[in-house]
C-alpha positions in Angstrom: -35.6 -12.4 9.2 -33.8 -10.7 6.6 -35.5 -10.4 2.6 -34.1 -11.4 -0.5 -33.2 -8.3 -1.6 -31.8 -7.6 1.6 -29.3 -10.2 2.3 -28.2 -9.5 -1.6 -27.6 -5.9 -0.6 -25.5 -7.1 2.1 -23.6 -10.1 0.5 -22.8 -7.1 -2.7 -21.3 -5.0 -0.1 -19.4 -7.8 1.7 -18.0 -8.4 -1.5 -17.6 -5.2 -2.8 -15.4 -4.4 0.2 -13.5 -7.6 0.0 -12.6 -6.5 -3.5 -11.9 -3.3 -2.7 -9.4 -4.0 0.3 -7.6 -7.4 -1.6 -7.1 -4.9 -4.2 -5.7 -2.1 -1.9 -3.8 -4.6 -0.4 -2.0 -6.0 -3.6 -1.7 -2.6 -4.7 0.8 -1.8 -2.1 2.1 -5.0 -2.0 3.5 -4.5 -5.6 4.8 -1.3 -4.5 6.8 -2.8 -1.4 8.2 -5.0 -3.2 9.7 -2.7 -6.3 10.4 -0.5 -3.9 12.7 -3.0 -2.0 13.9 -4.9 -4.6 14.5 -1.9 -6.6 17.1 0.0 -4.3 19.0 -3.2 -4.3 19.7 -4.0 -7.9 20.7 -0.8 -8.7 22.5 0.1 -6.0 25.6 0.3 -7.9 24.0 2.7 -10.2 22.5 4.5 -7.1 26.1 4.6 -5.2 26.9 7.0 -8.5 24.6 10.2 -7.5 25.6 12.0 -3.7 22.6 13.1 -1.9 23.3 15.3 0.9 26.9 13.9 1.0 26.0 10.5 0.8 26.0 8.3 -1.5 21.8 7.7 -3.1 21.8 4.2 -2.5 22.9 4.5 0.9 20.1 7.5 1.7 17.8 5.0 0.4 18.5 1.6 2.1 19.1 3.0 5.4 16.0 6.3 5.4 14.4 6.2 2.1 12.7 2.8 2.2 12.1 3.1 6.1 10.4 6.6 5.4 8.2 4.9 2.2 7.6 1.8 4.6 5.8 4.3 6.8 3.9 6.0 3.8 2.7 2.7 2.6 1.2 2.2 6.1 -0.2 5.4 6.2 -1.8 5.4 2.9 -2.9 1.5 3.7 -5.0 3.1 7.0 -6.0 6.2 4.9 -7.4 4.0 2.6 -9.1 1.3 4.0 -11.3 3.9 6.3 -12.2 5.2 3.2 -13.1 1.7 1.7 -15.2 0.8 5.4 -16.5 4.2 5.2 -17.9 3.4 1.3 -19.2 -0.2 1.9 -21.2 1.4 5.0 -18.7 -0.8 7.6 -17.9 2.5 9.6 
């Protein structure tokens, strides 16, 4: 059977890590979301500057956002081991 002070250490850390990844979580949410809705309303302004012979909102809608899609995932794994490594869920 499990103490007082016990099951409050572990309900703090349950929470703490629920925090922790909801705020991850929104975090990069947000940034998905700029991102994509970004490079869309200003394309126009984008279309203006040539990278690599293409046009910068082009780059961007068809590599850009696919490469920072990936990132996002990567940094989403990078950082929930390190919140599950923190809150002792490893």
């Amino acid at each position: 059977m499990m103490s007082a002070d016990s099951h409050h250490a572990t309900l703090s850390a349950k929470t703490r890590y629920w925090r922790r990844t909801k705020a991850l979580t929104v975090l990069l949410l947000i940034l998905w979301a700029l991102l994509s809705f970004g490079t869309l309303f200003y394309a126009r302004e984008l279309a203006a500057i040539d990278f690599f012979g293409w046009s910068l909102s082009f780059y961007m809608l068809a590599q850009g956002l696919t490469l920072s899609f990936v990132l996002i995932l990567a940094v989403y794994s990078a950082g929930m081991r390190w919140i599950a490594h923190r809150c002792g869920k490893d």
